[in-house]
N, C-alpha and C positions, 0 to 999 in steps of 0.2 A: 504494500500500500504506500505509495507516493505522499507523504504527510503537507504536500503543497496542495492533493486534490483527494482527501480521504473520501475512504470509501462510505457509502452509509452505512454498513454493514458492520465495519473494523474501526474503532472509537482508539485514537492513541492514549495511552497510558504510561505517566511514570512511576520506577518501580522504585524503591528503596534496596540499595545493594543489602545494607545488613540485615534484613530481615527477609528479603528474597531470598536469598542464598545462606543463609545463616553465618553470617561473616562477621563476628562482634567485632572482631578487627578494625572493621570499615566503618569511614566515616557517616557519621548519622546524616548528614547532609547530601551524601552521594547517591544519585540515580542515574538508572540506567533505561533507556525509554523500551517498550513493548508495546501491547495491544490488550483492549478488553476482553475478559474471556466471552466464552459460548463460540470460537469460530472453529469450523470444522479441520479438521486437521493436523490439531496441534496433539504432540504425544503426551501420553497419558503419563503423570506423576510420578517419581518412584521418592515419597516421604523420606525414606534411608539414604539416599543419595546425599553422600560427602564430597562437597567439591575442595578439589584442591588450591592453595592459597594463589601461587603463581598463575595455574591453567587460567583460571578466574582473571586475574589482572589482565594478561595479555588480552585473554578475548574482553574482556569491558575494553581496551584500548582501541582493539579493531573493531567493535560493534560502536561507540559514542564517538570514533573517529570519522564515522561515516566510508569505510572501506568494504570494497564489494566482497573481495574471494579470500577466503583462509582456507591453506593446507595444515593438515593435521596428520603426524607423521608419528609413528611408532611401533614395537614391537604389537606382532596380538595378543589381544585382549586386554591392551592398556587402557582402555576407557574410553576407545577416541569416539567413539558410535554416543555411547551413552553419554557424554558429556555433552556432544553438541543437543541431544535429545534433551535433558534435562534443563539448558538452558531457555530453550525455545518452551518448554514447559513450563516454565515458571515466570517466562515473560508472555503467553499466551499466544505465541507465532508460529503459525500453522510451518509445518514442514516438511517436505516433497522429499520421502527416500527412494533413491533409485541403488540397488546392487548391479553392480558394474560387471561386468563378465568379457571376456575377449571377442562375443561374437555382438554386445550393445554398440547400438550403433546412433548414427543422428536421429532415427527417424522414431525409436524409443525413447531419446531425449528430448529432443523438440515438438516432434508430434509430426502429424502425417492427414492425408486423406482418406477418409474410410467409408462407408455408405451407411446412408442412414435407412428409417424404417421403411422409407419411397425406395431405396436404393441407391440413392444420388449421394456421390459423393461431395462430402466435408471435410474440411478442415478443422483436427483435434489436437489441441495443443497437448504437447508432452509436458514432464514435468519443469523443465525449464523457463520452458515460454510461459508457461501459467505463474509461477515463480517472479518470474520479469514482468506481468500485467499485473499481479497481485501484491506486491513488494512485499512479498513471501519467503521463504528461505526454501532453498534444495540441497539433499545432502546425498553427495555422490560416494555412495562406500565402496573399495574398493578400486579406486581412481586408477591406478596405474596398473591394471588388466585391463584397462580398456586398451582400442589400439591408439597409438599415439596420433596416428590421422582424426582421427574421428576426436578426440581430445583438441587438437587444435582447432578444430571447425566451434568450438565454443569460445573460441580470444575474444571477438567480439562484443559477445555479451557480457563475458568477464569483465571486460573494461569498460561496460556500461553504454555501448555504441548501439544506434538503432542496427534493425538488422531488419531485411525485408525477406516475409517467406516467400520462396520463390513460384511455389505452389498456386500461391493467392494473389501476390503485389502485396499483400498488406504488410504495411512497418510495424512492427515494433519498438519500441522503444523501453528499455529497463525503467521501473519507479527508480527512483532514488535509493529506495530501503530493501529494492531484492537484494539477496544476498546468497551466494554460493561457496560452499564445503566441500570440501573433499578430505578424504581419509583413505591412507593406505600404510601399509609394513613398505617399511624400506627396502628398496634394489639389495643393500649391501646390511640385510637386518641377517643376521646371527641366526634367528630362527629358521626355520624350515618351510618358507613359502614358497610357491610355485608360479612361473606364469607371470611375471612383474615385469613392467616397462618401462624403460627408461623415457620420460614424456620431450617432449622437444619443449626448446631452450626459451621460445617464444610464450609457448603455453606454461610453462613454470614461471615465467617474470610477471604473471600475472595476477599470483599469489601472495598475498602474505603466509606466512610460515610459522609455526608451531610445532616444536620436539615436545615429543610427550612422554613421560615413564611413568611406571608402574606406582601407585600413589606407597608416599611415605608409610610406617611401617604402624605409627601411630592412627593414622589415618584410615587404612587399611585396617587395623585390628576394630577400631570404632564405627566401621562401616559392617564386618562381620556380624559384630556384636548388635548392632540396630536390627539387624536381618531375623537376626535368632530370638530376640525379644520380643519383636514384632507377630515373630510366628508364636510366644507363648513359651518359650522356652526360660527358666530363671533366671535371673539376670546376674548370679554368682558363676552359675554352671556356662551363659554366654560368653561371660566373658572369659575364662578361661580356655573354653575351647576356639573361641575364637583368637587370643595369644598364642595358642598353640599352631594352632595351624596358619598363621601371617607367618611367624618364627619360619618355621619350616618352609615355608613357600621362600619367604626372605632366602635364607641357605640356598637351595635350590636355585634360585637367580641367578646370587654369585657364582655358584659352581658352573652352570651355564655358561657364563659370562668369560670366566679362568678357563675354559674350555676343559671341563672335568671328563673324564671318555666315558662317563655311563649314564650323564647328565644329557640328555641330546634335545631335551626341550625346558622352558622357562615352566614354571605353575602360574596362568593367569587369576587375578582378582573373579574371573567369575569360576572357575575351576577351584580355587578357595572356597567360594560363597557355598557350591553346589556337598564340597567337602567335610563345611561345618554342618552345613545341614543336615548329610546323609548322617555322621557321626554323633549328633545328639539323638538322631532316630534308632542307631544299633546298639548306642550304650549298653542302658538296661538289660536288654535280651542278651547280648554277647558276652556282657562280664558273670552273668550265671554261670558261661560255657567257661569262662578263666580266658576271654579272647577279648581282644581289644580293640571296641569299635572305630577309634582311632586313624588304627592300622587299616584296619576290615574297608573302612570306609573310603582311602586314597583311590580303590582300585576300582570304585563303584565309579568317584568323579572326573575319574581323568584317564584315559587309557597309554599308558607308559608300556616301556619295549620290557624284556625280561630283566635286562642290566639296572635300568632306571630306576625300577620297581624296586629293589634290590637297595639299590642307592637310599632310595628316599626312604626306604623304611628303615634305613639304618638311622638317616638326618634323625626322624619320628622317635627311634628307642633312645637318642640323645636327648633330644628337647625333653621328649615327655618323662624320661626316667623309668620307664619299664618296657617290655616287650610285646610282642604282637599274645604272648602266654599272660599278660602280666605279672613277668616276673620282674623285679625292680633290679635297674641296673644302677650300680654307686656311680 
């Protein structure tokens, strides 16, 4: 939405950062502009969501600076999806995801001719071009599978330039307040992705830029913990297991990272989340058996090679002090 020519539909609103985002940090006087709610599109809320202190600053910089495209770059499952989600959540701005794949092409992005109930073909805008009438946000996951042709055929509207569909004559022109996302794992990311392109030089200067890592250890264990309490779990038993398993995930990074040989993948924050949660559900039942749901539970949330498996359970009888038998180790 164009804040020169609002829509009747989409009412601007500004937000207070420290209580938007739970930021007690931030200044009482800081705001960050969005839209009233009720409009259709915008992602649904996740309460537990802990933003990080930096991530937050940067993008307030590039969203109150009035800048159009941010890339959002990092290992997987660093939060780059759910961050941009949760912002546009809590500022109430609808948001257009498109997953990126090697065979998307313009005509899934911008849109195309299709026929309608007569037959006759129309003109449907994709998610971009709706984006750019709507001063909307689109969030391209997995940006660099796409092919790098077809990446560049969107410079234009990155940098805010009309563009005419050729389709129809008709121009376009971006609002003001479109804005476009991208997210992807690094060319040269340590992890094990597949399929990555190197985008051309033209379509990357188009970008503002954002590295993103795996949220601090504190922040993480506090995001855990929300999840587990949330579902009714106590809030002595959450928190502990949720220490437990950031710990372990933490190690496991690093060993990644020192290029450990049995380590061959990170543990993401949501591979944690799925972790504690399986593990306060086998508790009970497992330590009757003298087994440790712990343990029991790494293999439910994450599928790890034989060596890994291995590894991490060894990380797990460190941290926790006893065994997958619960026998306690000094």
């Amino acid at each position: 939405m164009d804040p020169s020519n609002p829509s009747p539909v989409a009412t601007l609103r500004r937000y207070r950062i420290r209580e938007t985002f739970n930021m007690p940090q931030a200044s009482a006087a800081a705001e960050i502009p969005g839209l009233e709610p009720g409009l259709a599109g915008v992602p649904p809320l996740d309460e537990h969501y802990v933003f990080d202190t930096d991530r937050l600053r940067q993008f307030t910089m590039f969203w109150v600076g009035g800048f159009r495209a941010l890339m959002i770059e990092g290992d997987p499952a660093a939060g780059k999806t759910s961050f941009v989600e949760q912002i546009h959540a809590r500022l109430n701005v609808p948001l257009h995801k498109v997953p990126c794949g090697p065979t998307t092409d313009r005509y899934a992005l911008l849109g195309q001719l299709l026929p309608d109930e007569d037959g006759r073909l129309r003109w449907r805008d994709g998610p971009v071009v709706k984006a750019c009438r709507d001063g909307t946000s689109v969030l391209l996951d997995e940006y660099n599978v796409l092919d790098p042709g077809e990446a560049t055929g969107l410079n234009m509207l990155l940098e805010g330039y009309a563009w005419t569909i050729p389709e129809t004559g008709e121009v376009v022109t971006p609002a003001r307040t479109a804005r476009f996302f991208a997210t992807q794992n690094g060319v040269d990311s340590k992890a094990a992705v597949a399929g990555r392109n190197v985008q051309d030089v033209a379509n990357d200067d188009r970008f503002s830029y954002m590295q993103v890592d795996y949220l601090p250890a504190d922040q993480e264990r506090a995001l855990v913990k929300l999840h587990l309490v949330g579902g009714g779990i106590p809030e002595a038993l959450a928190d502990t297991v949720a220490g437990l398993c950031v710990e372990v995930a933490h190690d496991v990074r690093q060993a990644f990272r020192a290029d450990a040989p049995d380590i061959d993948k990170p543990l993401s924050t949501r591979a944690v989340l799925r972790w504690a949660k399986y593990t306060v559900m086998y508790q009970a039942a497992l330590r009757q058996q003298r087994r440790s749901g712990l343990h029991y539970a790494i293999g439910q949330a994450v599928r790890m090679s034989a060596a890994m498996a291995k590894a991490v359970n060894e990380i797990i009888t460190l941290k926790a002090g006893y065994d997958q038998c619960l026998n306690t180790r000094a």
